[in-house]
C-alpha positions as CSV (number, residue, x, y, z in Angstrom):
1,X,161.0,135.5,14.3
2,X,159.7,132.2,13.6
3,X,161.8,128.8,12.4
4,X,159.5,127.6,9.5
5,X,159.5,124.2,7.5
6,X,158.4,125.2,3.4
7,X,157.1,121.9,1.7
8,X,156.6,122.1,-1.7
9,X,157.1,120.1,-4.7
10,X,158.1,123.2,-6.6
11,X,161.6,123.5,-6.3
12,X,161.4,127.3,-8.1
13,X,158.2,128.0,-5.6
14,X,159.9,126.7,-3.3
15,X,163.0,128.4,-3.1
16,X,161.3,131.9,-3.5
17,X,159.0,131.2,-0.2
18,X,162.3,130.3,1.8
19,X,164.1,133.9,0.3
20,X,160.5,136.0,0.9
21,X,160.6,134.5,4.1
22,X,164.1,134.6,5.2
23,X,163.7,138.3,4.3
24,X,161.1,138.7,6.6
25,X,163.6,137.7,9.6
26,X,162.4,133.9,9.6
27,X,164.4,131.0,9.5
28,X,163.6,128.3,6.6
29,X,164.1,125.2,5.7
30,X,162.7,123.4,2.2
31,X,161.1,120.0,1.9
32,X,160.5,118.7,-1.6
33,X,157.4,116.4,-0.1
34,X,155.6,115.4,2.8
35,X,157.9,112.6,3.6
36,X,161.2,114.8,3.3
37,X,159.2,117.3,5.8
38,X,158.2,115.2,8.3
39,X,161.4,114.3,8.6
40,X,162.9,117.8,9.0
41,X,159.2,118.4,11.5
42,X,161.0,116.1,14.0
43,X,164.5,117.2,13.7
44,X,164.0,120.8,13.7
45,X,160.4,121.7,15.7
46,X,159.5,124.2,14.0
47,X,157.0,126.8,14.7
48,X,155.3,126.9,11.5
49,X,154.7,124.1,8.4
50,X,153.9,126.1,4.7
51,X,152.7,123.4,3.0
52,X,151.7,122.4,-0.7
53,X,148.6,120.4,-1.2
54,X,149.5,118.5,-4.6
55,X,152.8,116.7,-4.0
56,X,154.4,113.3,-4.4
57,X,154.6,110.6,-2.3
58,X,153.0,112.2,0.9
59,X,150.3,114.8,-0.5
60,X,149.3,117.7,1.9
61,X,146.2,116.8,3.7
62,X,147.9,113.5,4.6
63,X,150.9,115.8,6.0
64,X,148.4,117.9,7.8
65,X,146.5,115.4,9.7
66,X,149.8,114.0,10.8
67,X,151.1,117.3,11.7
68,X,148.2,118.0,14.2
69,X,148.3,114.4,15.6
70,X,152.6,114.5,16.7
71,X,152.9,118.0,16.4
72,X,149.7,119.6,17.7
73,X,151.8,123.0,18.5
74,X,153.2,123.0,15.2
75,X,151.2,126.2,13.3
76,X,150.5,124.8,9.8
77,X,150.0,127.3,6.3
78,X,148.0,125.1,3.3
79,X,148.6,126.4,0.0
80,X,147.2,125.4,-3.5
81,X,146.9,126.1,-7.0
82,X,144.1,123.7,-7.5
83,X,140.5,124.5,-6.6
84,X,138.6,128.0,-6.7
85,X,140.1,131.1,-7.0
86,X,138.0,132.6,-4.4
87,X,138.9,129.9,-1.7
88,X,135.2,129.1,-2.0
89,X,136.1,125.3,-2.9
90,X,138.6,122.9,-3.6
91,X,141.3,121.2,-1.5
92,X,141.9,124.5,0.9
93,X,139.0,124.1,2.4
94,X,139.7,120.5,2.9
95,X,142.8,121.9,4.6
96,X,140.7,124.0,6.9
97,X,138.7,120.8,7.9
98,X,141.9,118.3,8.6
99,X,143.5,121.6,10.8
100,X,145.5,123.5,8.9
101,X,145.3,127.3,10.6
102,X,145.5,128.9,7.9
103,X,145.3,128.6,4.1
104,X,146.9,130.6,0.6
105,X,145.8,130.0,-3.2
106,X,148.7,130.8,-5.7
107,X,149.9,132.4,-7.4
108,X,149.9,134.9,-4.3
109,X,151.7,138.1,-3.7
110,X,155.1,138.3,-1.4
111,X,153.1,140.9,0.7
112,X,150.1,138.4,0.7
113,X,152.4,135.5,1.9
114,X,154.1,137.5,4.6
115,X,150.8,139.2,5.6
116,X,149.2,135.4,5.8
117,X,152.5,134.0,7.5
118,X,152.3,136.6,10.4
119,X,148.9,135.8,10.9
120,X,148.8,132.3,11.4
121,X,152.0,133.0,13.7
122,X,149.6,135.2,15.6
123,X,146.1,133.7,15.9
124,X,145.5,131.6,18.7
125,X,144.8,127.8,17.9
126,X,141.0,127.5,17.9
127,X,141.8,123.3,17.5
128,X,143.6,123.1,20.4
């Protein structure tokens, strides 16, 4: 299964992501911001980023542009509670456009996440 990197301000959010997805058979590790998951990015190469949108010190889209420009192989999951429910609008699709693979509006499911997670593992990079 995959190593993944779960950035999110949320520590209860958080947390939950790294036990749905350690269930799943991945390995996780938990970043509290951008900064903090850069930081484990280099150390631990991971194959894919979940990351939060809204968070201190180094917010998501700034995270995502600099994941695609070191870490172009690195698969990257947005996810946000801001915008439209619908994904119609709002900072995911912002994500879409700065290179994240794939995107997630909470509150979502454990199926949902798992279901989105493989997917993103599985599509092939249309950005290179």
């Amino acid at each position: 299964m995959a190593n993944i990197v779960v950035m999110d301000d949320d520590p209860g959010l958080r947390g939950a992501m790294r036990k749905i997805l350690e269930r799943g058979g991945h390995t996780v590790r938990e970043a509290e911001d951008g900064v903090v998951g850069m930081r484990l990015v280099e150390s631990e190469a991971p194959d894919l980023v979940v990351t939060d949108l809204l968070m201190p010190k180094k917010e998501g889209i700034e995270t995502i542009m600099d994941l695609r420009a070191r870490f172009p192989k690195v698969r990257i999951l947005a996810i946000s509670g801001a915008g439209a429910p619908d994904g119609e609008g709002g900072p995911l699709v912002d994500a879409r456009l700065f290179g994240a693979h794939g995107t997630l509006p909470k509150p979502f499911s454990v199926q949902t996440l798992l279901s989105v997670v493989d997917q993103v593992l599985e599509d092939p990079d249309p950005q290179g």
